[in-house]
C-alpha positions as CSV (number, residue, x, y, z in Angstrom):
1,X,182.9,-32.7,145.2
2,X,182.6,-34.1,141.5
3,X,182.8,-32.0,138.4
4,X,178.6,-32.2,138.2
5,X,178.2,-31.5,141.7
6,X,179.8,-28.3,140.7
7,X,176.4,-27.1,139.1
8,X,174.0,-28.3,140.8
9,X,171.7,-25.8,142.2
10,X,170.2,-25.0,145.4
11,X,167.6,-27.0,146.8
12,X,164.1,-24.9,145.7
13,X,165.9,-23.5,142.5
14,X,165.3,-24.8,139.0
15,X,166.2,-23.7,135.5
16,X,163.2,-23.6,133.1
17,X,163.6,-24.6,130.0
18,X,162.2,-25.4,127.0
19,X,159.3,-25.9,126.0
20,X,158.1,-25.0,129.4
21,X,159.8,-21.9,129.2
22,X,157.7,-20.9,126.3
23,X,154.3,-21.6,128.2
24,X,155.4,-20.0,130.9
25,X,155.9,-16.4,129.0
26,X,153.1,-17.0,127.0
27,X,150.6,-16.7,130.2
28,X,153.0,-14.3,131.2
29,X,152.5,-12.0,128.5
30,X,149.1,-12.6,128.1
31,X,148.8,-11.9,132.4
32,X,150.1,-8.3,131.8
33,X,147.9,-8.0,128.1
34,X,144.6,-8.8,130.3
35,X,146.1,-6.1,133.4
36,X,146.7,-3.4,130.8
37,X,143.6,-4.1,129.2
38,X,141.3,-3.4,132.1
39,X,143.3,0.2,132.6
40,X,146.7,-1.1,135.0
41,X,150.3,0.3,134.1
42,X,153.2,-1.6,133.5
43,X,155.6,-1.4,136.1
44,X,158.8,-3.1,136.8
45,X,160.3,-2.7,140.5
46,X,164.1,-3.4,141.1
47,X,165.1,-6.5,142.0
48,X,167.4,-5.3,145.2
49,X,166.3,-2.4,147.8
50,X,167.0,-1.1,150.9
51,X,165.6,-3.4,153.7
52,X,164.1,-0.2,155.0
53,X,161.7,0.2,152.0
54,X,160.8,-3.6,151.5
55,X,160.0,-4.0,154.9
56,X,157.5,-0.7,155.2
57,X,154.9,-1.0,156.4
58,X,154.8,-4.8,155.9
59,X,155.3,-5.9,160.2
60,X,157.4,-8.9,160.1
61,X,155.8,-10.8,157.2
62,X,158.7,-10.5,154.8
63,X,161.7,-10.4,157.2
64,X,162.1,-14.2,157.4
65,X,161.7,-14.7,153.9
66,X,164.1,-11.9,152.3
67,X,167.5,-12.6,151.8
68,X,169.7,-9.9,153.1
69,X,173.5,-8.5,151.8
70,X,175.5,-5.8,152.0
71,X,175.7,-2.5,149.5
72,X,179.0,-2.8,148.9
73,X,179.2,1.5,147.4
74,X,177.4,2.5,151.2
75,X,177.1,-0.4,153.5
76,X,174.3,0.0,153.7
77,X,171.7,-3.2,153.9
78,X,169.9,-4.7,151.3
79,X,167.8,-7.3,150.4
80,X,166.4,-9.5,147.2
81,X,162.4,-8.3,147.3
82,X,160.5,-11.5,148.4
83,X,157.2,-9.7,147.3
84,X,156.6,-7.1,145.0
85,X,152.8,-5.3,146.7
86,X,155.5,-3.5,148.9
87,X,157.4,-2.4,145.9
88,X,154.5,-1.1,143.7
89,X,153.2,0.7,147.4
90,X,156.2,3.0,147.2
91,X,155.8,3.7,143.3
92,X,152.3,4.7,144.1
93,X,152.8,7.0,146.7
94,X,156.3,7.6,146.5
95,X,157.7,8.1,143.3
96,X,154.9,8.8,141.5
97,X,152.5,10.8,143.5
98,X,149.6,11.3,141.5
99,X,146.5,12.1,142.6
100,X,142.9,10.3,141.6
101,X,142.7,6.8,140.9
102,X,146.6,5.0,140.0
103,X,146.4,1.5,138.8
104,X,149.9,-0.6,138.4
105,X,150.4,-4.4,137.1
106,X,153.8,-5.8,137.4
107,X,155.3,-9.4,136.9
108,X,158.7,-10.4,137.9
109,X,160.9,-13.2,139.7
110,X,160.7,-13.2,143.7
111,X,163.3,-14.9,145.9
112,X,162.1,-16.7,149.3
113,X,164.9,-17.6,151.6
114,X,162.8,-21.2,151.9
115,X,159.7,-22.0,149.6
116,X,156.1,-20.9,151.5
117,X,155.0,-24.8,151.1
118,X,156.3,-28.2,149.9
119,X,154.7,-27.1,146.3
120,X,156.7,-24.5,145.7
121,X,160.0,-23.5,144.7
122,X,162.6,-20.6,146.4
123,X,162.1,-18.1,143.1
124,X,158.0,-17.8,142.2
125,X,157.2,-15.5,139.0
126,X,154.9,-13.1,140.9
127,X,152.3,-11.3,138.9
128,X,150.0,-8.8,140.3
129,X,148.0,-5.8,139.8
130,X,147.3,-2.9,143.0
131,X,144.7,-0.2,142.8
132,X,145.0,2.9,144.6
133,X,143.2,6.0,145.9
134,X,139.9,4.0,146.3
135,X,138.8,2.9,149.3
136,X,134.9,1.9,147.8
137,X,133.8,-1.7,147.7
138,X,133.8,-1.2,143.8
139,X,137.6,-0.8,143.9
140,X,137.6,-4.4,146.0
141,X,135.0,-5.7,143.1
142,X,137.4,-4.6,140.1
143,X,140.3,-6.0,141.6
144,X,138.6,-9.5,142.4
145,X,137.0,-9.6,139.3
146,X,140.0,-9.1,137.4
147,X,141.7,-11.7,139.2
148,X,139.2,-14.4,138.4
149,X,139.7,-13.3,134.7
150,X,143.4,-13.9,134.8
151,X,142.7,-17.4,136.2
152,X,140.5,-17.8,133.5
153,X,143.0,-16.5,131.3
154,X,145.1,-19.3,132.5
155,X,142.6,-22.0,132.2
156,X,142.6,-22.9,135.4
157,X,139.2,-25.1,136.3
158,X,136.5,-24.5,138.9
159,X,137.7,-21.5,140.9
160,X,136.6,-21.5,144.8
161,X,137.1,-18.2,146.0
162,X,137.6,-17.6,150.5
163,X,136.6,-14.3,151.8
164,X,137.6,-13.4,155.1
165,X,137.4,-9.8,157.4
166,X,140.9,-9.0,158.6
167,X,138.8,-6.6,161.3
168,X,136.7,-9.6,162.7
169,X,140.4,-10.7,164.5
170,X,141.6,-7.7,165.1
171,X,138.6,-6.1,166.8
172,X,137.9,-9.3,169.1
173,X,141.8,-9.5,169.9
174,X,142.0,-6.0,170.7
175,X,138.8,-6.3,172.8
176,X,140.4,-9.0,174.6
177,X,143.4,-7.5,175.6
178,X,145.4,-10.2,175.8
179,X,149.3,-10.0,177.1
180,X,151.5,-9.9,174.0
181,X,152.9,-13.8,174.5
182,X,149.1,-15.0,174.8
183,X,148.5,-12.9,171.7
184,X,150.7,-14.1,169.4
185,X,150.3,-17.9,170.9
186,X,146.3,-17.2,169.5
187,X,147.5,-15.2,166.3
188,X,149.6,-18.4,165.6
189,X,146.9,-21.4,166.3
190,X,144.5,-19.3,164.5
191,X,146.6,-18.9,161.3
192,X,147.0,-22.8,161.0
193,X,143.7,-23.5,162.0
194,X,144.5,-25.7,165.1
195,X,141.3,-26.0,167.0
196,X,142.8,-27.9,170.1
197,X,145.6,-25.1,170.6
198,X,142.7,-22.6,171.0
199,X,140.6,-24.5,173.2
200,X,143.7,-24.8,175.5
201,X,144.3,-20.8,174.8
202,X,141.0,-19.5,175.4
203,X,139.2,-22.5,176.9
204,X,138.9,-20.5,180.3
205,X,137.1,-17.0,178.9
206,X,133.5,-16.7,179.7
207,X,130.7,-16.9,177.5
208,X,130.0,-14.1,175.4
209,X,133.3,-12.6,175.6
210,X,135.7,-12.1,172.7
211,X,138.2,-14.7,173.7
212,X,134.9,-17.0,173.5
213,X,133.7,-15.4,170.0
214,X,137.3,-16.4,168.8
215,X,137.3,-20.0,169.7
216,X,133.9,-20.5,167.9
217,X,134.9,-18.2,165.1
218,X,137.7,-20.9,164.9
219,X,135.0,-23.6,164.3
220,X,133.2,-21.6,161.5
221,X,133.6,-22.2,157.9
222,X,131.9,-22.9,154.8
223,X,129.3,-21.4,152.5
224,X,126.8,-19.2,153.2
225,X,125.5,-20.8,156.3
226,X,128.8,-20.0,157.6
227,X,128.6,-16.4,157.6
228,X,125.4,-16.5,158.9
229,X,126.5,-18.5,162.0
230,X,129.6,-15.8,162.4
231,X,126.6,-13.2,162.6
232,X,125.0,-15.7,165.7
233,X,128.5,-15.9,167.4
234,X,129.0,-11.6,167.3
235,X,125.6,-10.7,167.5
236,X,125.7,-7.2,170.2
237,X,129.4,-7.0,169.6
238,X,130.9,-3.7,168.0
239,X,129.7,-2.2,165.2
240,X,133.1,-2.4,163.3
241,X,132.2,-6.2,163.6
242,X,128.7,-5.9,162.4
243,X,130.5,-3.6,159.3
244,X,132.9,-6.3,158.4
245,X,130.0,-9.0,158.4
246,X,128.1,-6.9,156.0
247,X,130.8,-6.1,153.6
248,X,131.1,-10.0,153.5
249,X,127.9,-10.6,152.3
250,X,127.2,-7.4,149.8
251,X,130.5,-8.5,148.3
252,X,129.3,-12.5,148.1
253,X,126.0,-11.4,146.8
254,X,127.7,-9.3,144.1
255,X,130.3,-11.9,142.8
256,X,127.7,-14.9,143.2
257,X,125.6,-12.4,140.6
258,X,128.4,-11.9,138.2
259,X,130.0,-15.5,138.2
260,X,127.1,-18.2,139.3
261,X,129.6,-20.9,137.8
262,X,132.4,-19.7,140.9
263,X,132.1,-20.9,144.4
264,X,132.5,-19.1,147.2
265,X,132.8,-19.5,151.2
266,X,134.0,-17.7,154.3
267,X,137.0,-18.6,156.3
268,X,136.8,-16.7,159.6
269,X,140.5,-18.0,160.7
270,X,142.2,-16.4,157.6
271,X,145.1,-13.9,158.6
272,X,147.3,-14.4,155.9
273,X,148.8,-10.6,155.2
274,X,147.6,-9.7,158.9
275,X,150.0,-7.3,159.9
276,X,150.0,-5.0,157.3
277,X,146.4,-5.7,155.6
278,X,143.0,-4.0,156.9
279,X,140.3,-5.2,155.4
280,X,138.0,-7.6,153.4
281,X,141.0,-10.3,152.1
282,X,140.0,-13.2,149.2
283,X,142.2,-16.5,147.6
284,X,141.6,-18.6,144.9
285,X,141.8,-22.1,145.1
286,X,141.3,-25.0,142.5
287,X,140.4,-29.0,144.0
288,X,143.5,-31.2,144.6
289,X,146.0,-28.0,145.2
290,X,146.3,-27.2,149.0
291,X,147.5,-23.8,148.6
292,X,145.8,-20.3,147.1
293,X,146.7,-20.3,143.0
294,X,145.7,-16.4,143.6
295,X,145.4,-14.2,147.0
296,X,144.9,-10.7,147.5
297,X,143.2,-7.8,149.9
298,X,142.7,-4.1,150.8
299,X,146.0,-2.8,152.7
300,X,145.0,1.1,153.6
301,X,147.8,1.7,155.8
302,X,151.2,0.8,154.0
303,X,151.1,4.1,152.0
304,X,151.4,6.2,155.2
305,X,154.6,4.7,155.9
306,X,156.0,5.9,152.8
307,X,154.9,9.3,153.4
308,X,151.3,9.4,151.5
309,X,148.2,7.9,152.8
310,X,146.3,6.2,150.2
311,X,144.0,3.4,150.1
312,X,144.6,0.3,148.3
313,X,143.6,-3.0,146.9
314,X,145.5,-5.7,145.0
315,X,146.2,-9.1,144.2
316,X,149.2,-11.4,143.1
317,X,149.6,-15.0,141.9
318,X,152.9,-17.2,140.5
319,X,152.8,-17.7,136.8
320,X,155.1,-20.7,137.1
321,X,152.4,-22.6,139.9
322,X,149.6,-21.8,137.3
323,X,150.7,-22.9,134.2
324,X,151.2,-26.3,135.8
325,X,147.9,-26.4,136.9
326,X,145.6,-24.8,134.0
327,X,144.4,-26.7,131.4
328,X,145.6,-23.8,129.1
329,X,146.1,-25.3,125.3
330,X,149.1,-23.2,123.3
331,X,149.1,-23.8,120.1
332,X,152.6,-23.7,118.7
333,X,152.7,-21.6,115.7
334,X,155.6,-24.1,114.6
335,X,158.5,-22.7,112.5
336,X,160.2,-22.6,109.2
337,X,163.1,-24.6,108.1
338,X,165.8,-22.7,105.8
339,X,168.4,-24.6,104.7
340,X,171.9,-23.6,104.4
341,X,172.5,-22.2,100.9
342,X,174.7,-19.1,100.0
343,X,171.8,-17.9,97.3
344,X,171.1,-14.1,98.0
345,X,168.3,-14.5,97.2
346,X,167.4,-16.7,100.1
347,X,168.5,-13.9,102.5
348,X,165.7,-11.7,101.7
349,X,163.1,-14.2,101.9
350,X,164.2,-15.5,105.0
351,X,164.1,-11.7,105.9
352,X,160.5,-10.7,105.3
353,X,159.3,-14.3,106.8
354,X,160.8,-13.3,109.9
355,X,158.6,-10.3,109.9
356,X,155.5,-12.7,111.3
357,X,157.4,-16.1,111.7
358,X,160.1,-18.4,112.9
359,X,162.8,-19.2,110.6
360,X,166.0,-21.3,111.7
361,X,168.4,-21.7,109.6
362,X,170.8,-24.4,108.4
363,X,174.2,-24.3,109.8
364,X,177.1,-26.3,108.5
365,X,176.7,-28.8,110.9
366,X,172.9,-29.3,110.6
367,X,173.5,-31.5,107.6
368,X,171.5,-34.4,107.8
369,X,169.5,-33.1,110.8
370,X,165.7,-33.7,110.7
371,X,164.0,-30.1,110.5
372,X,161.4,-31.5,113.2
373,X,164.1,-32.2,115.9
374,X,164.5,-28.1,115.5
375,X,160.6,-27.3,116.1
376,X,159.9,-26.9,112.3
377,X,156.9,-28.1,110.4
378,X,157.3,-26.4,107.3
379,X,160.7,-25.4,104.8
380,X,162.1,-23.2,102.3
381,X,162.6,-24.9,99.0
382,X,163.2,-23.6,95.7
383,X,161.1,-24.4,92.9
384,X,161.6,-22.7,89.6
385,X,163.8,-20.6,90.6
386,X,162.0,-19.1,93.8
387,X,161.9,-19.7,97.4
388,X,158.7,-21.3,98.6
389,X,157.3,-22.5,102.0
390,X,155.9,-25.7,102.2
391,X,155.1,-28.5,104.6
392,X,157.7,-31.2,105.5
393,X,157.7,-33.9,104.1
């Protein structure tokens, strides 16, 4: 092994530095401003838990991606929180316990034993916000609309925005009542959208039945038209189906009111979050990126596995994935050069600039060193006697 082979880091893990650094703490920031502004608290979950509580409540979504070690004070196991909706599910109805309405926003690093897709890296910056103690379609309309303003926060261009019925699959499945190995062959063609694997799965059920429904749900997708066609395909089936169908298309209605310039579609194969979401489910996407830039849905159940049913909505997003694909513009406020000179004077300027700006200043070796190469556009000279600011050059 060389000496530079020493540092290299794993494959999926990058340092970011400057000046993407900056950009990426900018949206950061101004993430969590827009959050807090519409009424979510601040919260910042440890990085580490017991696998116990990361895993509540969640099936077997997270297992594969959490890295696992020992506490080394109780032996205990632990692992490095691959998603933080699990996290902010135990504040809500653990640790906090209020009743009414909570609201919680966090952002933070996540760690993925292998990245989700060839576009991303091992250690996304998740941001988020989760609403709970409502179960009302106007809790699922806050939490959507406030995720289309943090993409337009981030400047990302033409949103299309999937809704999909987690009930749709699981009502037909559990009609079904497939053995478990058929089941989870099914769950698994559905989720990557492989027509010819269901054909082959469900090929033989009669007509009518819900093995049939699902292999021409799996054909159905698209705008409006498609959710009218997924009303054709269950018409007589249960009335949980005919529910989820309508909540579809009062929320679509709704959101095509309050943003014409978004558009929208249906995506009847979509069971990302299955196994621990219950409801209507949504992602963001922008043209020439194959994966969600923003993903979200109603997940009732998780907080009766900590101990406290409550309802609740949320969505999440990777600040690092979106600030490569916004057309954001961040104007640099740029800085002020001070050079190095020993007149007391100087100290107290540089002092009260430093209350609403950004002053580097000279160091011994700096001699000769353009001010620009440091990020300054402007520098402290003295001109009859004071310190003044003024443009370089």
């Amino acid at each position: 092994m060389t000496v530079s082979d020493r540092w290299l880091l794993p494959d999926g893990v990058e340092d970011i530095l400057p000046p993407l650094a900056g950009r990426i703490e900018s949206l950061r920031r101004d993430v969590m401003d827009t959050c807090q502004r519409w009424g979510y608290q601040l919260v910042i979950p440890p990085l580490i838990e017991y696998l116990e509580s990361l895993f509540t409540g969640t099936g077997n979504d997270l297992e594969l991606q959490t890295f696992k070690l020992t506490d080394q004070l109780t032996g205990r196991m632990m692992g490095v929180r691959a998603d933080m909706t699990p996290q902010a599910a135990r504040i809500d109805a653990h640790t906090l316990g209020q009743e009414g309405i909570t609201r919680l926003c966090y952002a933070g690093h996540v760690l993925h034993t292998r990245p989700r897709h060839m576009l991303t890296g091992r250690t996304p910056i998740q941001a988020g916000c989760e609403l709970f103690g409502s179960g009302s379609e106007a809790a699922d309309m806050e939490v959507i609309s406030l995720m289309l303003e943090t993409l337009r926060v981030a400047g990302l261009p033409r949103i299309h925005l999937d809704l999909a019925h987690v009930a749709i699959y699981e009502s037909l499945i559990g009609e079904a009542d497939f053995d478990r190995d058929t089941e989870s062959a099914i769950f698994d063609a559905m989720a990557r959208k492989s027509v010819p694997e269901l054909d082959q799965l469900l090929g033989q059920c009669p007509s009518g039945s819900a093995g049939a429904r699902l292999r021409e749900l799996a054909r159905v997708s698209g705008g409006p038209e498609a959710l009218n066609e997924a009303r054709r395909i269950l018409q007589g089936a249960s009335d949980s189906l005919d529910a989820a169908l309508d909540q579809l298309g009062r929320v679509s209605d709704m959101l095509g009111r309050d943003y014409p310039d978004i558009s929208f579609g249906f995506d009847f194969c979509e069971l990302r979050g299955y196994n621990y979401h219950t409801g209507l489910v949504f992602a963001a996407y922008v043209a020439g990126h194959g994966d969600s830039v923003a993903k979200g849905g109603r997940y009732d159940a998780i907080g009766s596995d900590f101990g406290r049913a409550r309802p609740a909505t949320g969505f999440s997003l990777d600040i690092r994935s979106l600030v490569s694909l916004g057309e954001r513009v961040t104007r640099s406020a740029g800085a002020v050069w001070a050079p190095a000179d020993d007149d007391p004077a100087l100290d107290g300027v540089i002092s009260g600039l430093r209350m609403t700006e950004t002053v580097v200043r000279a160091l011994p070796e700096d001699e000769g060193v353009n001010p620009a190469a440091r990020g300054c556009d402007r520098e402290l000279v003295k001109q009859g006697g004071q310190w003044v600011v003024q443009k370089l050059g």
